[in-house]
BALUM-633893 format. One record per residue (C-alpha): residue in one letter; y, z, x; residue number from 1. Coordinates in Angstrom, 1 decimal. Layout:
N
R, A, Y, Z, X, NUM
...
***
This chain:
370
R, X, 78.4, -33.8, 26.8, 1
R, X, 77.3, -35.5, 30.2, 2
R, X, 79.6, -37.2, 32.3, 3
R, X, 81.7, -38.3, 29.3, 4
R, X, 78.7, -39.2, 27.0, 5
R, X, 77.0, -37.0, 24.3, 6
R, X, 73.2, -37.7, 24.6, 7
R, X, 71.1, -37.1, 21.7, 8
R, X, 67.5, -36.6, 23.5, 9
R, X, 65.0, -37.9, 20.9, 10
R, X, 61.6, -36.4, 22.1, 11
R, X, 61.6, -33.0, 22.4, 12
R, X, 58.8, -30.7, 22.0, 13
R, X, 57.9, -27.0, 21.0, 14
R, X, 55.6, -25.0, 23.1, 15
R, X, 53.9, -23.2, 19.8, 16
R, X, 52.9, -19.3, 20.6, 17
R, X, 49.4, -19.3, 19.9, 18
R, X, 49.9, -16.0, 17.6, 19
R, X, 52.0, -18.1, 15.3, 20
R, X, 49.9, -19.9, 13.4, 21
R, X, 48.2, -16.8, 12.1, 22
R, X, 51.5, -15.0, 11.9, 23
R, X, 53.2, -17.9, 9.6, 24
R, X, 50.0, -19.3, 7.9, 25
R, X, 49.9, -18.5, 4.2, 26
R, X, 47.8, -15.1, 3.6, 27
R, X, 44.9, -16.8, 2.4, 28
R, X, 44.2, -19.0, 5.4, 29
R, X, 45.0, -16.1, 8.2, 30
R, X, 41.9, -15.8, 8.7, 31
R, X, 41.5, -19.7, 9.3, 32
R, X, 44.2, -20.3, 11.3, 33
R, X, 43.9, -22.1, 14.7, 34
R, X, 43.4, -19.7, 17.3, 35
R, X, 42.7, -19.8, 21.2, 36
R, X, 38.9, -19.8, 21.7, 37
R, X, 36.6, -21.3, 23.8, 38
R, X, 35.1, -25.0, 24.3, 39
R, X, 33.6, -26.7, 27.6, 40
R, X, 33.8, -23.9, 29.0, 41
R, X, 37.4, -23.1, 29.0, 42
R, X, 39.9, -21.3, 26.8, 43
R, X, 41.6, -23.7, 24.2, 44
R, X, 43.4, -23.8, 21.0, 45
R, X, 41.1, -24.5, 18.5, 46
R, X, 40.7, -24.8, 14.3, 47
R, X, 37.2, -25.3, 12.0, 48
R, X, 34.8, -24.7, 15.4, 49
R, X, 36.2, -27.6, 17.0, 50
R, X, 39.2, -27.9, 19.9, 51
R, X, 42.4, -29.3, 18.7, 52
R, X, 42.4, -31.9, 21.3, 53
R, X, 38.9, -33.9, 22.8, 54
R, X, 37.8, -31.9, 25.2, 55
R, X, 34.8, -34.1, 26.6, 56
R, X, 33.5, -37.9, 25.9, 57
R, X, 35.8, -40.2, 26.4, 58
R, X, 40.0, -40.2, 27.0, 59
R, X, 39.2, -36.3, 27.9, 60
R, X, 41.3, -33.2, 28.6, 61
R, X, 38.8, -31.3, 30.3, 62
R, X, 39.0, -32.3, 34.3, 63
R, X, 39.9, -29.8, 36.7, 64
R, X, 42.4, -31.9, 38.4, 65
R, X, 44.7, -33.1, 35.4, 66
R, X, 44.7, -29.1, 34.6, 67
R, X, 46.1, -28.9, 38.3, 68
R, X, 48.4, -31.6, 37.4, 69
R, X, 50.1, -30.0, 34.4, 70
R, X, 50.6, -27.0, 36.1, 71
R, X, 52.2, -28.4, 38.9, 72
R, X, 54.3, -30.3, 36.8, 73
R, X, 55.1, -27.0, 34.0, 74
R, X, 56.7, -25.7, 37.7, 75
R, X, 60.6, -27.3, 36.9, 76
R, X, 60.2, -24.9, 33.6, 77
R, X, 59.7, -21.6, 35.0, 78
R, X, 62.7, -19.9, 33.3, 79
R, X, 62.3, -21.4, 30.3, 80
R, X, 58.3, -20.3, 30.0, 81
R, X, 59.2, -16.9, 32.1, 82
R, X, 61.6, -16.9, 28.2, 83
R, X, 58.3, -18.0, 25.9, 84
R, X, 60.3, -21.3, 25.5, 85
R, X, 62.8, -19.4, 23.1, 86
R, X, 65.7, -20.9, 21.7, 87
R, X, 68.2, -19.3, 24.0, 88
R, X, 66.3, -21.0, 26.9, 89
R, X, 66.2, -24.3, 25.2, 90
R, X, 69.9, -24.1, 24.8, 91
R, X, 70.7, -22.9, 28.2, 92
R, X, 69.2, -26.3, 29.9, 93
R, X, 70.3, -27.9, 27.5, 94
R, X, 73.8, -26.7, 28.2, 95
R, X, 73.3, -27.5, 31.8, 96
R, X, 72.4, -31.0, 31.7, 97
R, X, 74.9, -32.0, 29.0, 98
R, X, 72.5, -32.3, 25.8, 99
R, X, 74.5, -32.2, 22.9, 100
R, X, 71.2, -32.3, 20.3, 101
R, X, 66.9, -32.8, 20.7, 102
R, X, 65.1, -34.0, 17.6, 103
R, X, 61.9, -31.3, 18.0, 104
R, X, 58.3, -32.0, 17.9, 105
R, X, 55.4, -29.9, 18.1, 106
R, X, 52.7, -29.7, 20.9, 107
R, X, 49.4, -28.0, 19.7, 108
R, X, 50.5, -28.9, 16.2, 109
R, X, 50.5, -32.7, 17.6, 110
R, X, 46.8, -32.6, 18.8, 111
R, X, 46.2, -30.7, 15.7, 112
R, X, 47.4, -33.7, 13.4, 113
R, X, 45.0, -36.0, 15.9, 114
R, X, 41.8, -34.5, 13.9, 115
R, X, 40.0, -34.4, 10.9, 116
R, X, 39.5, -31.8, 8.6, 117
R, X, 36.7, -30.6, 6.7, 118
R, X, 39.5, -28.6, 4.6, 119
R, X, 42.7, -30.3, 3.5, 120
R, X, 44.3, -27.5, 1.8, 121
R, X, 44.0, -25.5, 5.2, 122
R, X, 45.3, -28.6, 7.1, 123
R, X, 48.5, -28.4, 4.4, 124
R, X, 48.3, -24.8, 5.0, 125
R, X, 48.7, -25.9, 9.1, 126
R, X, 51.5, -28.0, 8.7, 127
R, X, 53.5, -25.5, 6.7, 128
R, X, 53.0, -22.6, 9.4, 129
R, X, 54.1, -24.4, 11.8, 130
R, X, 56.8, -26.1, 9.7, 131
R, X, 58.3, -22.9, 9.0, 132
R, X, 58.5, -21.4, 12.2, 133
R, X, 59.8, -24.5, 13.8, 134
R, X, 62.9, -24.6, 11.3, 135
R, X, 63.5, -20.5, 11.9, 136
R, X, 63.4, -21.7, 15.8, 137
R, X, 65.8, -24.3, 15.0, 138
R, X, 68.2, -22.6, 12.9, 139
R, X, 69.3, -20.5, 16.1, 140
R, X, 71.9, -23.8, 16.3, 141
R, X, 70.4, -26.5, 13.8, 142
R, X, 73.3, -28.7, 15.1, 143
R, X, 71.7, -28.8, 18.0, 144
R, X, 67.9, -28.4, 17.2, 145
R, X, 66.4, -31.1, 15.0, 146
R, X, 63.4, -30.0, 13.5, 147
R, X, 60.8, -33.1, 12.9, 148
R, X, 58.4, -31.8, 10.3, 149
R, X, 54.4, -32.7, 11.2, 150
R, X, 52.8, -34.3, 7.8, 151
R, X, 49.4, -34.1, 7.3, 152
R, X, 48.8, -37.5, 6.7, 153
R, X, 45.0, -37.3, 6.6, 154
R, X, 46.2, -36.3, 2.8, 155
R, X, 48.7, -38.5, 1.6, 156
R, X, 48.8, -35.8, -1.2, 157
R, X, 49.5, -32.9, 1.0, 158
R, X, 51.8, -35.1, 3.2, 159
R, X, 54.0, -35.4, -0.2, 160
R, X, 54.4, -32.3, -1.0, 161
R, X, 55.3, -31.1, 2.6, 162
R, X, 57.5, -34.0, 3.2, 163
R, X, 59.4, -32.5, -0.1, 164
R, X, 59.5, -28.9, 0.7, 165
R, X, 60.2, -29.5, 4.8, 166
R, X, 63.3, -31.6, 3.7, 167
R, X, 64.2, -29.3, 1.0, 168
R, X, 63.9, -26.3, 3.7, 169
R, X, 66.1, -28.4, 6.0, 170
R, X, 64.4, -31.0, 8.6, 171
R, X, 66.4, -33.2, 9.7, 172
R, X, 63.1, -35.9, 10.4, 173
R, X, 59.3, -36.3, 10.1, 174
R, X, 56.6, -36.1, 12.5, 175
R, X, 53.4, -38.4, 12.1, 176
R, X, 51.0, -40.1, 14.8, 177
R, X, 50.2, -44.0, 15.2, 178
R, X, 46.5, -43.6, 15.0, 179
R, X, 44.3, -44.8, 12.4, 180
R, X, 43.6, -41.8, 9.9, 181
R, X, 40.6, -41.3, 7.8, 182
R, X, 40.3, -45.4, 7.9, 183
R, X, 43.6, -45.9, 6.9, 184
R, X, 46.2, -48.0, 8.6, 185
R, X, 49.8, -47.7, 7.8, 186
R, X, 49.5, -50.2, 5.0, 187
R, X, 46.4, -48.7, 3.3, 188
R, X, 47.1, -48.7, -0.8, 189
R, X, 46.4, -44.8, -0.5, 190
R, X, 49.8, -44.0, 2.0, 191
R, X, 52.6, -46.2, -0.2, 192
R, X, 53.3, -43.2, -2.5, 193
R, X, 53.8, -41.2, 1.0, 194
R, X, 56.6, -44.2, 2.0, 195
R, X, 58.3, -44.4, -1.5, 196
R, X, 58.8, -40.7, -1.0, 197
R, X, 60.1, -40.8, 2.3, 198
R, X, 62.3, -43.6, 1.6, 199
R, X, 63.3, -41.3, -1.3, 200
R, X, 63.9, -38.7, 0.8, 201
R, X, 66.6, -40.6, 3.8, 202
R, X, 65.2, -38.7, 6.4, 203
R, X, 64.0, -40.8, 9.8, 204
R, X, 60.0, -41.2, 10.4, 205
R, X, 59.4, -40.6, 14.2, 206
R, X, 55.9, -42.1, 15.5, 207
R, X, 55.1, -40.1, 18.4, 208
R, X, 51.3, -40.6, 19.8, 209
R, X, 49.5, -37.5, 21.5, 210
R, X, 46.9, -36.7, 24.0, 211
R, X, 43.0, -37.0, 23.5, 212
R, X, 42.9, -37.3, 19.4, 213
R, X, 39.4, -36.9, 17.4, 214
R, X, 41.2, -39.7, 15.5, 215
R, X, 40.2, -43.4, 16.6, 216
R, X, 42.9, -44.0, 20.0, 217
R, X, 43.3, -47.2, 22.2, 218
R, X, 42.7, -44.4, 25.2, 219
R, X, 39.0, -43.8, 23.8, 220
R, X, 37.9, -46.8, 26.2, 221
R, X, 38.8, -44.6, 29.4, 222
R, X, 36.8, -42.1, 30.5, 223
R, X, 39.7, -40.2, 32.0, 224
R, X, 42.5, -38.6, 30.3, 225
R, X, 45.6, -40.3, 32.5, 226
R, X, 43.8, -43.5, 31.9, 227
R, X, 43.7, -43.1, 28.4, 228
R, X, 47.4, -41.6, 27.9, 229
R, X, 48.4, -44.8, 29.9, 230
R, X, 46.8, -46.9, 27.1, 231
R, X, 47.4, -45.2, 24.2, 232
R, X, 50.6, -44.2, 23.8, 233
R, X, 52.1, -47.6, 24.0, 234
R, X, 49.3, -49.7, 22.4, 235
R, X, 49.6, -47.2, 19.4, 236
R, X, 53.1, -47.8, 18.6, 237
R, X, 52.9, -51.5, 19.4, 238
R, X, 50.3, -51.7, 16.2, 239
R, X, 52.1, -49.2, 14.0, 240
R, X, 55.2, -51.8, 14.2, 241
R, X, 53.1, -54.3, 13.4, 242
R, X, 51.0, -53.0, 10.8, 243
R, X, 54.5, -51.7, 9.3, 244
R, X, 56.2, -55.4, 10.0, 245
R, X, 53.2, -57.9, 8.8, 246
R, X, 51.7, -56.0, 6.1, 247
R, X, 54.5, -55.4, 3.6, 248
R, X, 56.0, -51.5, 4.2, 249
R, X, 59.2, -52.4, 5.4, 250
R, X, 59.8, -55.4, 2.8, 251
R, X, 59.0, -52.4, -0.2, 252
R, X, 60.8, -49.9, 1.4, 253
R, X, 63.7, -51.5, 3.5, 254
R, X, 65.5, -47.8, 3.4, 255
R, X, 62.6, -46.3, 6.0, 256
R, X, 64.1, -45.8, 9.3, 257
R, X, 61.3, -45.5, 11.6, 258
R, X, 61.6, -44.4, 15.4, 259
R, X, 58.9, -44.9, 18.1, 260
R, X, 59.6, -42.1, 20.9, 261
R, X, 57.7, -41.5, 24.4, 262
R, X, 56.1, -45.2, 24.6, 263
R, X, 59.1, -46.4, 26.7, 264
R, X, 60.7, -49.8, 25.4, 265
R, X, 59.8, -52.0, 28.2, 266
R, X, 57.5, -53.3, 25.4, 267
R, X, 59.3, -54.3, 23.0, 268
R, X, 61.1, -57.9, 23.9, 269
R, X, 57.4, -58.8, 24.5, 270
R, X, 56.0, -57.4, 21.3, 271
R, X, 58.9, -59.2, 19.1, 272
R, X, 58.1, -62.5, 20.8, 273
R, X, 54.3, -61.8, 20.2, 274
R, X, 54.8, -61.6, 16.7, 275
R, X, 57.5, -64.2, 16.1, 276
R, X, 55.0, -67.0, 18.1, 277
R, X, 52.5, -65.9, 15.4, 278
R, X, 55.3, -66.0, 12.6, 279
R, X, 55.8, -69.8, 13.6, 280
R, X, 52.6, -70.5, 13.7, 281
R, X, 51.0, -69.5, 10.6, 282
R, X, 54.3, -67.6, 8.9, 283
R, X, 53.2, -65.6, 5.7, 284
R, X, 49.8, -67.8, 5.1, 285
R, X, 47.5, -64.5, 5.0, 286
R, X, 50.9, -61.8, 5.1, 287
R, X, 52.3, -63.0, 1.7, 288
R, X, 54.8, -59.9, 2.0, 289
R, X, 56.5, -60.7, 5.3, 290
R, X, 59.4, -62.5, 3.5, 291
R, X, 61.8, -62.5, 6.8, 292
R, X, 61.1, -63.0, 10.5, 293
R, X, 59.6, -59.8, 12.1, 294
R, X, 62.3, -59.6, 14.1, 295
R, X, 64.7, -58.9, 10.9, 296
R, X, 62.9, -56.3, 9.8, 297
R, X, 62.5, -54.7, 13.5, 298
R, X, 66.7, -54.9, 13.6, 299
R, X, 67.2, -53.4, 10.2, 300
R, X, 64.6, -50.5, 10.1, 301
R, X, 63.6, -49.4, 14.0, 302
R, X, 64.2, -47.6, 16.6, 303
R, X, 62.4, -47.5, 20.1, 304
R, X, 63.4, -44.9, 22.5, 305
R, X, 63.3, -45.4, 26.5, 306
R, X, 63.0, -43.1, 29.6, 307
R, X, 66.3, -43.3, 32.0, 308
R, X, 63.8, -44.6, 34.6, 309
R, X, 62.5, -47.8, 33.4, 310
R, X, 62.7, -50.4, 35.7, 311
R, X, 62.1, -52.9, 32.4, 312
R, X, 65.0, -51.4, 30.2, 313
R, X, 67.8, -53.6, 31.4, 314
R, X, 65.6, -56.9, 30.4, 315
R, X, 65.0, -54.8, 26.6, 316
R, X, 69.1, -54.5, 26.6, 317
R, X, 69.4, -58.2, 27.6, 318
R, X, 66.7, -59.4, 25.5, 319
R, X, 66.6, -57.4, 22.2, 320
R, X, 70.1, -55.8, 22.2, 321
R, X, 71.8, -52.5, 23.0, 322
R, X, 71.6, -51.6, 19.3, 323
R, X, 67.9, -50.5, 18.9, 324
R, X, 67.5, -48.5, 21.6, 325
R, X, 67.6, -44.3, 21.7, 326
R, X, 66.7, -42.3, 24.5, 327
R, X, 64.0, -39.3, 25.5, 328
R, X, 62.3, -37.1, 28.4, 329
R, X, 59.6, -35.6, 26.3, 330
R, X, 61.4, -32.0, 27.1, 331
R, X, 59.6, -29.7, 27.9, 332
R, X, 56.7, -31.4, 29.1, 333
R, X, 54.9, -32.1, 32.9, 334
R, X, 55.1, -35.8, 32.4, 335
R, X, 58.4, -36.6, 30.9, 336
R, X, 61.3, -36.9, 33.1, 337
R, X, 63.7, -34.2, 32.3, 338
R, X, 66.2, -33.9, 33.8, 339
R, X, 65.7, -36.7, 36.2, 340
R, X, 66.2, -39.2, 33.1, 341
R, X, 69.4, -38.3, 32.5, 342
R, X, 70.9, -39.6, 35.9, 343
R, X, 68.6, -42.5, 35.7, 344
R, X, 69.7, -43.9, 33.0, 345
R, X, 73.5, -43.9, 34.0, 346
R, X, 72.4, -45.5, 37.2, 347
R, X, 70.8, -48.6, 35.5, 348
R, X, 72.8, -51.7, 35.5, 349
R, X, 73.9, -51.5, 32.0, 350
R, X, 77.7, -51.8, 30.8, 351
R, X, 79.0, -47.8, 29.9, 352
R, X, 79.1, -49.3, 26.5, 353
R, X, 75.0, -49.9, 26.6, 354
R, X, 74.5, -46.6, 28.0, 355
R, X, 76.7, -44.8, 25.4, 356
R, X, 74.7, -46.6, 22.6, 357
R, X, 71.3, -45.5, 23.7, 358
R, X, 72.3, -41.8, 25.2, 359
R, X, 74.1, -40.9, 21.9, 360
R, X, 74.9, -43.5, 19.5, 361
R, X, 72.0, -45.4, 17.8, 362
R, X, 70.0, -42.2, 17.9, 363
R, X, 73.0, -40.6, 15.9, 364
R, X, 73.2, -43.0, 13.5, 365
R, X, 69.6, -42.7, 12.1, 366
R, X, 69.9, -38.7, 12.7, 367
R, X, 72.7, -38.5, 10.4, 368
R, X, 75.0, -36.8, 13.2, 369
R, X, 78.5, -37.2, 13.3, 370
***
């Protein structure tokens, strides 16, 4: 507890060993697993020949000077990398800033989900390693330490079964990316057996976008990667609403809870008005699913979470409500805002009320914590 309010930070990430993937990676595959090579020149992870992340072309991660940049920025972590980012660590600056729980996400396993694969059963085989480890990282203090399980969603197949035996195993969410996969949007035919079994399943769907993807990205237009990450993030999770809103998901499925993290909010009064000027104009003439206004089914089924920071978030309070919002610092990465965000956000001109909701509440809720 901070100040006299839990917090529930909603974007938290793991900093994967690179010997782990070949450690937890079923036998068969060990010799397949990623592993730190070389590409452009420099050492990165890396899985079938390729780098996990775009090194080169456009919306890179190969310049000298955003390498400087993340180091700089790693420098506010020292202890906990000087501790391999254990759980002990995690706990202890967690402990000193008040955090009472993170919902977990990976890193590399993030870029990793950002490509395609030649071999789907090794992608499954991917997303189980790092699956497994995560949860034995977690269950140090699972109270504390919610474990988002990564879905390999270019296989709506694999992303079944791995949904089932993650949640059986104990996640307490799901981890996917906004971008396009294989040619699919979220509404393709070939993903609603992947949302009846989430909905099955009760467990929160968090859309979190990451750096550089192979996968199509609003960020490939730039040719830098800060440039890119400014796009993409946001623009990513603005269509995933959408595509989720206007094409039918949330009308078959109204149990999903889905939960945009680390695009900010400032967004969203503009992207509900966006879409309720086009619902009056043209309502369900070519959307013959959308039987309520969007902004029903944003209220009933989403979450967006905000950094402490925004200068936009008290017009998303005013404007939406104090009921949709969650909070996150993207911990422990260079460009989130731990801890700054914490103090932030109880300096904004919200009510205590407003700030309890979004530090602790509405995240709770959807997280299943008392």
């Amino acid at each position: 507890m901070r100040n006299g309010y839990r917090v529930l930070d909603t974007d938290c990430h793991q900093i994967e060993p690179p010997g782990m993937w070949a450690e937890y990676i079923d036998v068969e595959f060990a010799d397949r697993a990623p592993a730190q090579g070389t590409s452009n020149g420099g050492s990165t992870m890396m899985v079938e020949g390729e780098p996990l992340a775009k090194q080169d072309g456009n919306y890179p991660m190969d310049s000298k000077e955003f390498h400087e940049a993340v180091v700089e920025g790693m420098k506010k972590f020292k202890t906990a990398r000087d501790s391999g980012f254990d759980p002990a660590s995690r706990l202890a600056d967690m402990e000193e800033h008040g955090v009472d729980a993170q919902v977990i996400y990976p890193t590399a396993g993030g870029q990793l989900l950002g490509k395609p694969f030649k071999n789907l059963d090794l992608l499954g085989a991917c997303c189980r390693a790092y699956n497994d480890w995560s949860l034995e990282y977690c269950s140090v203090a699972s109270d504390k330490l919610l474990m988002a399980a990564m879905l390999p969603v270019q296989s709506p197949t694999h992303a079944i079964e791995e949904a089932q035996r993650a949640a059986g195993k104990g996640a307490a969410a799901f981890y996917i990316r906004p971008n396009p996969v294989e040619g699919r949007n979220y509404y393709h035919d070939d993903l609603e057996p992947l949302w009846a079994v989430l909905e099955e399943i009760g467990k929160p769907v968090c859309i979190h976008d990451s750096g550089s993807p192979h996968l199509p990205s609003y960020g490939d237009r730039m040719h830098t990667h800060t440039a890119g990450h400014i796009i993409a993030h946001p623009f990513e999770a603005m269509v995933a609403m959408m595509s989720l809103i206007w094409f039918g998901v949330i009308e078959k499925h109204p149990k999903l809870k889905i939960v945009h993290v680390e695009a900010d909010v400032g967004w969203l009064p503009y992207w509900l008005q966006r879409m309720e000027q086009h619902y009056d104009f043209s309502g369900r003439a070519e959307h013959p699913l959308l039987k309520k206004r969007p902004t029903e089914y944003f209220k009933s089924n989403f979450l967006v979470a905000c950094r402490g920071d925004e200068m936009t978030l008290p017009a998303a309070v005013d404007l939406v409500g104090d009921d949709y919002i969650t909070f996150n610092t993207d911990y422990p990465h260079p460009d989130g805002t731990w801890p700054a965000g914490f103090a932030a956000l109880e300096q904004q001109p919200l009510s205590e009320e407003s700030i309890r909701k979004i530090f602790w509440d509405n995240g709770a809720k959807v997280f299943g914590l008392a």
